[in-house]
C-alpha positions as CSV (number, residue, x, y, z in Angstrom):
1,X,-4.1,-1.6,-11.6
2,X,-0.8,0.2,-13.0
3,X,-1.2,3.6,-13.0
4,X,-3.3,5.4,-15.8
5,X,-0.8,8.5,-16.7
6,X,2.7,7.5,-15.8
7,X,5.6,9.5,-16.5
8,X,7.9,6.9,-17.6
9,X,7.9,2.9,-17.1
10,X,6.8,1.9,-13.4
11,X,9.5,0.3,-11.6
12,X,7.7,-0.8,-8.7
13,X,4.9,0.2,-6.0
14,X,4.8,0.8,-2.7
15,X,2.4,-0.2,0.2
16,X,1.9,1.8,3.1
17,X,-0.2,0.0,5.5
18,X,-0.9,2.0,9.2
19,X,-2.6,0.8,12.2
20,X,-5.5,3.2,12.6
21,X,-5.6,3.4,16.1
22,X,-1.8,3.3,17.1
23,X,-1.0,5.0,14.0
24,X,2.3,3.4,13.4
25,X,3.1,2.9,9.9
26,X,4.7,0.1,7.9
27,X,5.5,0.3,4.0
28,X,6.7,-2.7,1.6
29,X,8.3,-2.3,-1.5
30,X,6.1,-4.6,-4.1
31,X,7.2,-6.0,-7.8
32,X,3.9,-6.9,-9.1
33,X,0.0,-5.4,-8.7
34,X,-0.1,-8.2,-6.0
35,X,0.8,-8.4,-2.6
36,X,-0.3,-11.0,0.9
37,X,-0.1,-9.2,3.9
38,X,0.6,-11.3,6.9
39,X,1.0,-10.6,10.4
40,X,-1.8,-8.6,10.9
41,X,-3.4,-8.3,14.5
42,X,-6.6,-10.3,14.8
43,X,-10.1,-8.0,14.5
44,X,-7.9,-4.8,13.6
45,X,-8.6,-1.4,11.5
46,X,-5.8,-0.9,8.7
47,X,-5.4,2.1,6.5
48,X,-3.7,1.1,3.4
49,X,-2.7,3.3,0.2
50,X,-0.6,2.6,-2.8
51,X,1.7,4.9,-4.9
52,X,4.0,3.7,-8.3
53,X,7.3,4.7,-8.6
54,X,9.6,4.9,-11.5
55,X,13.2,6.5,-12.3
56,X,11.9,10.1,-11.4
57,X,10.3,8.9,-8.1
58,X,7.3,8.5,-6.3
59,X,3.8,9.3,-8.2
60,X,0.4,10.5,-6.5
61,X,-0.5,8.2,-3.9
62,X,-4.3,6.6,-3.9
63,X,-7.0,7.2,-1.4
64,X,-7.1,5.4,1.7
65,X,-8.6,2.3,1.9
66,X,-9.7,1.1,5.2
67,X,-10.0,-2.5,6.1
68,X,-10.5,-4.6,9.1
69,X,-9.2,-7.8,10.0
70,X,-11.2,-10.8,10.7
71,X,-10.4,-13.7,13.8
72,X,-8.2,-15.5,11.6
């Protein structure tokens, strides 16, 4: 969901998706409240959070979700 309080119209979001036990990070810039992940490593923990960003930059990121892959 778009951010409750935003300080000006959201341009974008992005998605910062680590590897919990390598720790190496990735993020992607996303458009829309969507996004398909692919390329993930087969029975895997992720860490994934989400901030908006608009014209005055980057708002409060969300908590950490953690998520694990499945075989395919």
């Amino acid at each position: 969901d778009p951010p409750a309080y935003a300080n000006g119209p959201v341009q974008g979001y992005r998605l910062f998706c680590t590897e919990t036990a390598t720790g190496r990070e990735q993020h992607v810039e996303v458009d829309g409240l969507s996004y398909r992940l692919e390329g993930l490593k087969k029975f895997t923990e992720y860490t994934l959070r989400f901030l908006a960003y608009n014209r005055y930059g980057p708002g409060v990121s969300t908590e950490d979700v953690t998520v694990t892959t499945l075989s395919d």
